[in-house]
MARTI-232119 format. One record per atom (N, C-alpha, C): residue in one letter; x, y, z. Coordinates in steps of 0.02 Angstrom, whole numbers, padded with zeros to 5 digits, always signed. Layout:
<sites>
aXYZ...
</sites>
This chain:
<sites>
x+00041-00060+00000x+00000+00000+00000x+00044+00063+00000x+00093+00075+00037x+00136+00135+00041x+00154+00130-00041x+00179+00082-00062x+00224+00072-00133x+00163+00132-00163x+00105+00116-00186x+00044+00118-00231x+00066+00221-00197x+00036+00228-00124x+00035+00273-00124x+00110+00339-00132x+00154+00301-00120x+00223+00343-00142x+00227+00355-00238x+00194+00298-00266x+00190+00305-00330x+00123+00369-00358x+00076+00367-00313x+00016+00420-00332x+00049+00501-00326x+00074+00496-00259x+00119+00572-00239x+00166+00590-00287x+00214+00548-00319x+00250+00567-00368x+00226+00581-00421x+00173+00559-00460x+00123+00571-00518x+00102+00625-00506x+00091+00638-00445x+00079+00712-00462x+00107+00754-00438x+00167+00771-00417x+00219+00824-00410x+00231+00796-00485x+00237+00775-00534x+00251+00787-00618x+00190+00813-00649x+00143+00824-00605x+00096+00830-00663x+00092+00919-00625x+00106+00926-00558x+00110+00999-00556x+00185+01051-00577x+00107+01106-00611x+00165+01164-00656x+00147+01229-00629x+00116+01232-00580x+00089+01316-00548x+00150+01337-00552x+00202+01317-00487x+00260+01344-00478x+00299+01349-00554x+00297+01327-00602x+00352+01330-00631x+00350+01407-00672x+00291+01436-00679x+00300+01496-00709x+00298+01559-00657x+00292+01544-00576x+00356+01607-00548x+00418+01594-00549x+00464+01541-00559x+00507+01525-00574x+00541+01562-00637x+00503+01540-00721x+00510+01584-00770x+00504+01647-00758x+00466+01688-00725x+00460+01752-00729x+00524+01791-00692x+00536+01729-00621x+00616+01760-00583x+00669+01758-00630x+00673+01707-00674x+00720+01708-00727x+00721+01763-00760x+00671+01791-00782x+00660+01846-00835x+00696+01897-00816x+00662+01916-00747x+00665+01974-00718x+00765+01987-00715x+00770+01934-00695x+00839+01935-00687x+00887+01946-00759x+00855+01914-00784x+00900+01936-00865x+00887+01981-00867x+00828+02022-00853x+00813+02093-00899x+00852+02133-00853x+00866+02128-00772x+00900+02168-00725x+00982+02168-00754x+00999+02106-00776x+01063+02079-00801x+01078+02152-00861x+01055+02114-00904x+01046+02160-00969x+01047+02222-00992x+01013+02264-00938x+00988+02325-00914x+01067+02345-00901x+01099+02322-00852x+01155+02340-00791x+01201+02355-00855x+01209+02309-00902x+01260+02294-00951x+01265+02341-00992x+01204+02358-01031x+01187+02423-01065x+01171+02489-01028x+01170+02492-00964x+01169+02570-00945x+01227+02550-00871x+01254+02575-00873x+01295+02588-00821x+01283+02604-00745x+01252+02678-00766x+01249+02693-00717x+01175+02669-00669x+01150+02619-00705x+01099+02580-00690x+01105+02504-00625x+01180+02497-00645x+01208+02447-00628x+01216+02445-00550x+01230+02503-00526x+01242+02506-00456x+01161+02510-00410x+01133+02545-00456x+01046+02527-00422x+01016+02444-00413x+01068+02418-00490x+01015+02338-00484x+01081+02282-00430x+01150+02321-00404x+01171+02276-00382x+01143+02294-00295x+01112+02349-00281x+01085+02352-00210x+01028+02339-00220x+00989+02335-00255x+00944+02281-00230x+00934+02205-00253x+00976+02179-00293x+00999+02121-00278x+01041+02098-00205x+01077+02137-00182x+01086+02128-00103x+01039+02118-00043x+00989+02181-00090x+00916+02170-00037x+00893+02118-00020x+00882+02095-00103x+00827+02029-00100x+00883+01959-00055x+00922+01962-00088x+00977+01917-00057x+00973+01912+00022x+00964+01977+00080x+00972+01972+00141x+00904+01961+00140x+00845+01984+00123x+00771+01944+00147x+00770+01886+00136x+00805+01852+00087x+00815+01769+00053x+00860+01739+00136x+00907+01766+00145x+00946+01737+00206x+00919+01739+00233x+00865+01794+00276x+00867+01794+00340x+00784+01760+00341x+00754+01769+00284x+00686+01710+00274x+00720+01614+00299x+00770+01620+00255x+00778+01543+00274x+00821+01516+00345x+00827+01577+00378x+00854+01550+00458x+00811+01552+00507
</sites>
């Protein structure tokens, strides 16, 4: 019975995709922040503090 039910739970963590498009969109965002930095300069120092930002709410979320 566990076998049957460890096999149902996995069927469907493959069959779920909610998460996968905030995932795509963090990607995006990040290329376009990337991109941005590359082509304007003086842009670059705005997107590397708040990439620090998000980074210390990311740390201090997962302690």
């Amino acid at each position: 019975m566990k076998k049957i039910t460890n096999l149902v739970w996995n069927l469907r963590m493959w069959k779920e995709t909610r998460a996968q498009d905030l995932i795509e969109y963090a990607l995006m965002a990040g290329f376009v922040a990337v991109a941005a930095g590359a082509i304007m300069p003086g842009v670059a120092t705005q997107i590397t503090t708040i990439f620090s930002k998000v980074s210390s709410s990311l740390t201090l979320a997962a302690s």
